[in-house]
Structure formats: structure tokens, C-alpha cells
C-alpha positions in Angstrom: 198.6 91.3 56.9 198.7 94.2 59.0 197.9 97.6 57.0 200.8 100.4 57.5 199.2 102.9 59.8 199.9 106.5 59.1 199.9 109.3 62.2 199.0 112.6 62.1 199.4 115.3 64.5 203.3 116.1 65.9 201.9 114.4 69.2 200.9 111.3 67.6 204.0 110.7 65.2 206.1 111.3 68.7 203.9 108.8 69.9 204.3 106.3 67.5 208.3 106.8 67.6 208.2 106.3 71.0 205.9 102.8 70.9 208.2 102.0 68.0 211.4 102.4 70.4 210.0 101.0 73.5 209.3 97.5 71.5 212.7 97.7 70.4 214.4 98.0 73.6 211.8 95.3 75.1 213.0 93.0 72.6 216.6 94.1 73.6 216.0 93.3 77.0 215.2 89.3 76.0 218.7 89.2 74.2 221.2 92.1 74.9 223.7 90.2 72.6 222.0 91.0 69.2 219.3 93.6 67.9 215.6 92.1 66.6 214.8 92.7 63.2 212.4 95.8 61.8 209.7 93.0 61.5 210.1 91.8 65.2 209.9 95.1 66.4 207.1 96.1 64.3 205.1 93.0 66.2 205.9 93.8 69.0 205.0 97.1 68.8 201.4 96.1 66.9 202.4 97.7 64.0 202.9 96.8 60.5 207.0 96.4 59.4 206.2 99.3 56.7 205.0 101.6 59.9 208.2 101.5 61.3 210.1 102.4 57.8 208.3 105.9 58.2 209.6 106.5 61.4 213.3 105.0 60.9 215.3 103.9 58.2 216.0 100.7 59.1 217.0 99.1 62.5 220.2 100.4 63.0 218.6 104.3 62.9 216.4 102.1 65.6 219.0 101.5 67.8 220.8 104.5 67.3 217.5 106.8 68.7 217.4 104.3 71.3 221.1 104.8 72.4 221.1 108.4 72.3 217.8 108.5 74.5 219.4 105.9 76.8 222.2 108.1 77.1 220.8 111.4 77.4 218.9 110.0 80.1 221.8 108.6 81.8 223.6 112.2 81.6 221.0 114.2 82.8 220.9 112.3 85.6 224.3 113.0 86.2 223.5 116.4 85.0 221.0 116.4 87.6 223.2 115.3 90.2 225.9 118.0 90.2 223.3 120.7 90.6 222.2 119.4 93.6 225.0 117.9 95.2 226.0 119.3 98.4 229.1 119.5 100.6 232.9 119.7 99.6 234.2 119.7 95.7 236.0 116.6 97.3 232.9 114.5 99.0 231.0 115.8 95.9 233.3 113.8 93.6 233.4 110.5 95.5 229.7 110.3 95.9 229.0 110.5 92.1 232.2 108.3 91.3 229.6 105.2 94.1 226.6 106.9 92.6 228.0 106.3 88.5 229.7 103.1 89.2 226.5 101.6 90.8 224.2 103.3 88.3 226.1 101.6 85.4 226.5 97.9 87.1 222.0 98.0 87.4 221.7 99.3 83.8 223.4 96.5 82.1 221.1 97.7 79.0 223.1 100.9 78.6 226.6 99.4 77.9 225.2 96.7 76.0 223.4 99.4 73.2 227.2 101.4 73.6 228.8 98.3 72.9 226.2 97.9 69.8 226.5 101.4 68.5 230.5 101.5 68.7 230.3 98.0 66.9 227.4 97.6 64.7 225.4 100.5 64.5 227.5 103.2 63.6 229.5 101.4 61.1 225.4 100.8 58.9 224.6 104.4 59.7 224.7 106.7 57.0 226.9 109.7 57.7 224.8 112.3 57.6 222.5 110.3 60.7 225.6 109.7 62.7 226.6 113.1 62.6 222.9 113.8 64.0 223.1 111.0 66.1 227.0 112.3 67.3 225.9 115.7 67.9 222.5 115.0 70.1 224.7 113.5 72.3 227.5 116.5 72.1 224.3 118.8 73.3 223.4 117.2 76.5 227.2 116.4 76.9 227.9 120.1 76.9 225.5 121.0 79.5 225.9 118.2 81.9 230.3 119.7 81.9 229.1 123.2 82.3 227.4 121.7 85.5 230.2 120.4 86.4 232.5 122.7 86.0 230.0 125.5 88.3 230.0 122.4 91.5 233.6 121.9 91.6 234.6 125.4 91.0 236.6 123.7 87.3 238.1 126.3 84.9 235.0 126.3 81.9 235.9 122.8 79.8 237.4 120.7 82.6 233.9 119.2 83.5 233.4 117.9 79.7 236.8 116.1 79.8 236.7 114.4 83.1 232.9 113.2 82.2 234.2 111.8 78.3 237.5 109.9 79.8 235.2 108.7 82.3 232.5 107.1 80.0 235.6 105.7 77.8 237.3 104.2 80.8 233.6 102.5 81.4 233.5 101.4 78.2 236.6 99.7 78.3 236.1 98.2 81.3 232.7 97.0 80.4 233.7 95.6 77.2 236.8 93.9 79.2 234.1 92.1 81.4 231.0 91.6 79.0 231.7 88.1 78.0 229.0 85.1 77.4 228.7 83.3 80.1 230.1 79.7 78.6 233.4 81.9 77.9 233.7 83.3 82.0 232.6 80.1 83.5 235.1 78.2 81.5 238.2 76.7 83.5 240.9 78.1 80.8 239.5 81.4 81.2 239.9 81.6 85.3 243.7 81.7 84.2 243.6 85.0 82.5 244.1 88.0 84.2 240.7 89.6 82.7 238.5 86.7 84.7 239.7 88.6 88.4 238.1 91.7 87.1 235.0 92.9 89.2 233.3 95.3 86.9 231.5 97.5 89.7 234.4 97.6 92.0 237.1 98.2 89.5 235.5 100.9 87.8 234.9 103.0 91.8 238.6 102.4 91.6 239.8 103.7 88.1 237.9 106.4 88.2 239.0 107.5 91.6 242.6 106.9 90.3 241.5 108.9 87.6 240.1 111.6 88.9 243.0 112.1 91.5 245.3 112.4 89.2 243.4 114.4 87.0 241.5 117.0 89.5 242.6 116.2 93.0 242.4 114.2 95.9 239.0 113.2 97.6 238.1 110.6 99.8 237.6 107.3 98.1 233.8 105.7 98.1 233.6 102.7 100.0 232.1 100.9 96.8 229.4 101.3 94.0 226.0 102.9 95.6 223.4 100.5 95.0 221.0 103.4 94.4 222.8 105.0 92.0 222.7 108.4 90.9 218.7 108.8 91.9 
């Protein structure tokens, strides 16, 4: 039996937190379809199950940190991008739109934890976390539209709203296509109209719809960048 292991500086509880959430989402990685349980993760991690109850609640506050990491790293990428980004408002836009769509397709991870937290998660969380867990995400959200709104020259507040009704078109479309792979291989299934979906594709083409209608016209990408928004 494995004695519950107490840090002590900031450094080392950070530490710990962070061995704690990088066994989760190895675990996560195995099986995208379910989360592991406090004491998987607490083995996987080397740690005793009570170690991980000082750090997190239980395994949905787990997940939850996990998302909101996963996504904070995803939008400071895109964060990242529109500061640097060169060239027209128009080419700027179609760029990201290959650069997002390709991102998203080779991070399968990402919209697997949304799909979790929209599902599972947030429904177990206690309100006062998801407000936290809401609001970190609102933060780096924020910034990333202020960006946005400096690149393309946007009156303050466009940038937020084209970058939320993006991420809820993508999780729609993910959500559309994320199916187990007995249901999509199935000969019934080739008869509905879902089974001619191609996520990676489709999304380059909502959001360029999307944000034509919304912003303006811009060339269209030729498809999802492989290399994504790095």
C-alpha cells in the first residue's frame, strides 16, 4: 500500500499537479472514449489514490484541469498566430481557417476531453469549480479576440465572437463524426447522410462559409494544413 505523499514548496505541489494530470491524459490517450479512475491515475502517476484527493476532488475536477490546460494551449496558439501573421486581413484569415482545421484533425485528444466536459464533466462538477473552470477559459479567450480584433483591423469584440462560433461549429462537427468505429464501418450507416462527412475538409469549408458571411470574403484554403497552427 502506497503511503499518501505530501509536497511542500509552491514548486513542488505544481509539480505534483502536473505528474497527476500528465498520467491522466496518458491514460486518456489508451481510451479517448471514457476517463480512468482516481486510482488508475494515481498508478500511473506513482502515487498513492489519497495523493491525488489533495490535489483534485475527484476525477472529474481531473479532467476538467486537464481540459482547460488543453485548451488554453490550443488558444494561445491561435493567440500566437494572429500576432504574427503577415500579409492581407483576407490571406490572414484563410491561413488560420487550413492552419485550425488541420490543428484540430492531429489533436484528436482535444475534442475528445470537449466532448467529455460538455457531457460528463461538467454536469459532476460542483458549481462553484465550473465557474472557475468557465472563467479560466473566458481569460485566455478574451485575449486571444483582442488579438484578433488588432490583425484584422475588427471593431473591439468581433474577434471573441468569430473565435466562439468557430469552436461551436467544431464541436458540432466533431461530435457529428466521432462515432465508434463498429457504428461508421457498418453498411446501414454508409446510408445516412452523416457517413459522407469528412471532418477536416468540412470544417475548412464551414468556417470559410462562416467567416464570409460573417467578416468578408477571402480566398478559400486549399484544405487543412497538415502543420497546423505551429
Amino acid at each position: 500500500m502506497r503511503m499518501v505523499q505530501y509536497a511542500t514548496g509552491a514548486k513542488e505541489k505544481k509539480a505534483r499537479q502536473e505528474d497527476i494530470l500528465a498520467a491522466a491524459l496518458s491514460l486518456f490517450l489508451e481510451d479517448t472514449r471514457r476517463a480512468p479512475s482516481v486510482a488508475a491515475i494515481a498508478a500511473k502517476a506513482g502515487l498513492a489514490k489519497g495523493t491525488v484527493y489533495l490535489y483534485f476532488d475527484g476525477k472529474e475536477q481531473v479532467f476538467a484541469s486537464l481540459l482547460v490546460r488543453e485548451w488554453r494551449g490550443f488558444i494561445e496558439l491561435v493567440k500566437r498566430y494572429f500576432e504574427t501573421a503577415s500579409g492581407t486581413p483576407e490571406r490572414i484569415v484563410a491561413d488560420f481557417i487550413a492552419g485550425y482545421a488541420g490543428y484540430i484533425a492531429s489533436h484528436p485528444a482535444l475534442m475528445r476531453l470537449d466532448s467529455m466536459g460538455y457531457a460528463v464533466l461538467e454536469p459532476n462538477l460542483p458549481e462553484d469549480k465550473l465557474l472557475t473552470f468557465k472563467m479560466e477559459l473566458a481569460a485566455v479567450l478574451d485575449e486571444a479576440g483582442t488579438v484578433v480584433d488588432r490583425a484584422l483591423s475588427l471593431e473591439p469584440g468581433r474577434g471573441v465572437k468569430l473565435l466562439v462560433a468557430g469552436f461551436a461549429m467544431t464541436r458540432g462537427l466533431w461530435q457529428i463524426n466521432d462515432l465508434p468505429d463498429a457504428v461508421l464501418l457498418s453498411p446501414e450507416y454508409a446510408l445516412h447522410p452523416f457517413s459522407r462527412l469528412d471532418f477536416a475538409p468540412d470544417l475548412v469549408c464551414a468556417l470559410v462559409d462562416y467567416w464570409r458571411g460573417a467578416w468578408g470574403d477571402f480566398p478559400a484554403p486549399e484544405g487543412p494544413d497538415p502543420q497546423g497552427l505551429l
